[in-house]
C-alpha positions as CSV (number, residue, x, y, z in Angstrom):
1,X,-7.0,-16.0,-12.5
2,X,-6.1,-17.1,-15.7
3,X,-3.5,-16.4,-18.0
4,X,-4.6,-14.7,-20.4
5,X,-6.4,-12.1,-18.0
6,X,-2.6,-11.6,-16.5
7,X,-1.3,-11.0,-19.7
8,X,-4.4,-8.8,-20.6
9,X,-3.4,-6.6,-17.0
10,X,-0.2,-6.5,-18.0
11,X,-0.8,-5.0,-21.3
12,X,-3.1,-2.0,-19.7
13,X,-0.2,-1.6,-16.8
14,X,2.4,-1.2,-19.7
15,X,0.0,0.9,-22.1
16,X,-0.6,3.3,-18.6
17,X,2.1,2.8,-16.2
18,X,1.0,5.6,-13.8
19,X,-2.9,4.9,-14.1
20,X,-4.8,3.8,-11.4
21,X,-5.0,0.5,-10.5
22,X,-8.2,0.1,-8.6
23,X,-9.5,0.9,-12.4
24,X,-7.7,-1.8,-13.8
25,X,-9.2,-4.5,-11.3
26,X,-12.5,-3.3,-11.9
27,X,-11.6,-3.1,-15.7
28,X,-10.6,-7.1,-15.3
29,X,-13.3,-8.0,-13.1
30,X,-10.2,-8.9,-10.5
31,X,-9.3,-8.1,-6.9
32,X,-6.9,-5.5,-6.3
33,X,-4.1,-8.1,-5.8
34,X,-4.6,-9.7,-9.0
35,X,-3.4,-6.5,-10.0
36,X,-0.3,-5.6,-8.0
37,X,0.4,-9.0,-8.6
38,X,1.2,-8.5,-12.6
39,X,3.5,-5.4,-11.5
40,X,6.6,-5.9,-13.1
41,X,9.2,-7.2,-9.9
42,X,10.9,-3.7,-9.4
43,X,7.4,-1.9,-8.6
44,X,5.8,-4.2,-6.6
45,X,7.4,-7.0,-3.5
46,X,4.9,-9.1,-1.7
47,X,5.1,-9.8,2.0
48,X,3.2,-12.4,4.4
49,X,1.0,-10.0,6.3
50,X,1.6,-11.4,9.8
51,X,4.4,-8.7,9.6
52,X,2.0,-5.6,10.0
53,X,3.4,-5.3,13.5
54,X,7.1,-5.1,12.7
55,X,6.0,-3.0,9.7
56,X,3.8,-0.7,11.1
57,X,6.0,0.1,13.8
58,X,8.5,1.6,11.3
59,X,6.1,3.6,9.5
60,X,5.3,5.5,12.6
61,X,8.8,6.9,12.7
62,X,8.8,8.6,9.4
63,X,6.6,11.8,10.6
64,X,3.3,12.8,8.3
65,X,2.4,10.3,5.4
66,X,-1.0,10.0,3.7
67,X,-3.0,6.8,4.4
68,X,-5.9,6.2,1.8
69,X,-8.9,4.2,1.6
70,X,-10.1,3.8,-1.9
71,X,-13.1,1.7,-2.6
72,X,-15.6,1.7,-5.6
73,X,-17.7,4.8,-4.0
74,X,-14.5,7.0,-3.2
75,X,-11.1,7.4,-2.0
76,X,-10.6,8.7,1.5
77,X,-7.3,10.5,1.8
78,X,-6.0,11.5,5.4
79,X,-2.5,13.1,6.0
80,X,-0.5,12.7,9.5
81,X,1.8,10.8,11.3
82,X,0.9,7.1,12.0
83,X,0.5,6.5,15.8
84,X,1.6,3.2,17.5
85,X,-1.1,0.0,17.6
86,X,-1.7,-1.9,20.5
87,X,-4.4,-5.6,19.8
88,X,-8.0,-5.9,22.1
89,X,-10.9,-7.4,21.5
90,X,-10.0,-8.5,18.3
91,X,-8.7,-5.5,16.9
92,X,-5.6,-3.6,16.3
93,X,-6.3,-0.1,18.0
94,X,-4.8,3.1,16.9
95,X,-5.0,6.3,18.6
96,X,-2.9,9.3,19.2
97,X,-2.2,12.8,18.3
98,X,-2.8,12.2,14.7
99,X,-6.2,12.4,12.9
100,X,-5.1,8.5,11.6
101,X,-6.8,6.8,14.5
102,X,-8.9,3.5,14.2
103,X,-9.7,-0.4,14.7
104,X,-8.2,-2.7,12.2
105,X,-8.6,-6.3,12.1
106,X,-5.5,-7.2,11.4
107,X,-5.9,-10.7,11.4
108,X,-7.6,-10.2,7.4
109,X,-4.2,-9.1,6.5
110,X,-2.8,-11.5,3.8
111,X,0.1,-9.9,2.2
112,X,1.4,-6.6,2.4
113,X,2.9,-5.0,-0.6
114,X,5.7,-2.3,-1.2
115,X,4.6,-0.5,-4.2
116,X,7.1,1.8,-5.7
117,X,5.9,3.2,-9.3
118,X,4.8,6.3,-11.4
119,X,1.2,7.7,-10.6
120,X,0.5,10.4,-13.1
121,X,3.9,11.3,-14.0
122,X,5.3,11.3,-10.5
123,X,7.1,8.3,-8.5
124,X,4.9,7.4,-5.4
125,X,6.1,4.8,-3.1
126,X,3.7,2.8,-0.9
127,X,3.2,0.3,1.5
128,X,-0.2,-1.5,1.0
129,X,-2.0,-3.7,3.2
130,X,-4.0,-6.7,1.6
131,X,-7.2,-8.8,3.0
132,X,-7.9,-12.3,2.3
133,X,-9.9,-11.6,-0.6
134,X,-7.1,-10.1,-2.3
135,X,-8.6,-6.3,-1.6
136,X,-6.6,-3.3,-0.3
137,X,-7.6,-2.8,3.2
138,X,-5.4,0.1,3.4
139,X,-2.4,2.1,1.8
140,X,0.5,4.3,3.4
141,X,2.2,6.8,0.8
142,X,5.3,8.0,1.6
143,X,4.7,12.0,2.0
144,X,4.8,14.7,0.2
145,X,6.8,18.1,0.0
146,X,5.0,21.9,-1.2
147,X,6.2,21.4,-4.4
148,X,4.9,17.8,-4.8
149,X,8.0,15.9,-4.1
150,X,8.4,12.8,-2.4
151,X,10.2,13.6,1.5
152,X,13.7,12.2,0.9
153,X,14.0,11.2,4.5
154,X,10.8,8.8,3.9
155,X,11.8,7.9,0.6
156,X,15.2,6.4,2.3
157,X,13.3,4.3,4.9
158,X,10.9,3.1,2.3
159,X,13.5,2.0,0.3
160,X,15.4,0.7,3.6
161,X,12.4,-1.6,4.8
162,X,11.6,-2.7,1.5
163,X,15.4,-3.9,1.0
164,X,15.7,-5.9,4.5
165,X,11.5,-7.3,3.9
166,X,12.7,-8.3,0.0
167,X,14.7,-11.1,0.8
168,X,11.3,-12.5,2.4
169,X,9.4,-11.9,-0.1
């Protein structure tokens, strides 16, 4: 990606700091990455992606989250508690008492990011898994209370396992 088109993201990301950014790659003509990328440092920490074990195993102590899916044709929201993976055949297999429950392949991951910025007035904190091509496979938001507020007890452990994963960043 060039520079200018960096500097052109960066622009929109300051001119809308709680837009979407799925319309900002399409916008660009970029992946997703690209994208997360030209976040300013204190929204957005990079991570190799061959920790999706160590890192999904924390997530599925915090209780219900929402894991999304957003492509060009939709965004597929699903709230619950992330059960425990176990690898066969090629995939990493999730099932469980939650309605999250699935095949990954695992191996695409490239880079997994913690994302911790405004979306439409309101902090949202993630943790957002990223394929070779630089396109979300995946995201995990921190949950949400009644009133729209982010659970403090997730909150703390987002904040927890982005702290001991920055220093690898």
């Amino acid at each position: 990606m060039s520079a200018s088109v960096s500097e052109l993201i960066r622009q929109d990301l300051a001119m809308r700091p709680d837009g979407i950014l799925e319309q900002v790659a399409e916008k660009h003509g970029v992946a997703m990455q690209a994208v997360l990328d030209c976040l300013p440092a204190e929204a957005a920490v990079r991570v190799p992606g061959d920790l999706y074990r160590e890192i999904w195993q924390e997530v599925t102590q915090w209780g219900a989250i929402t894991l999304v899916v957003h492509t060009r044709d939709g965004v597929f929201e699903c709230e619950g508690s992330v059960p425990p993976g176990t690898e066969g055949r090629g995939y990493f297999n999730i099932h469980g008492e939650s309605p999250i429950g699935g095949h990954l392949r695992m191996e695409r991951c490239r880079s997994i990011y913690f994302v911790d910025r405004p979306f439409f007035g309101r902090r949202s904190c993630s943790v957002q898994f990223v394929n070779h091509e630089g396109g979300v496979m995946f995201k995990i938001f921190v949950g949400r209370n009644k009133d729209r507020s982010l659970k403090a007890d997730q909150v703390a452990r987002f904040e927890a396992l982005l702290a001991e994963h920055r220093q690898s960043a």
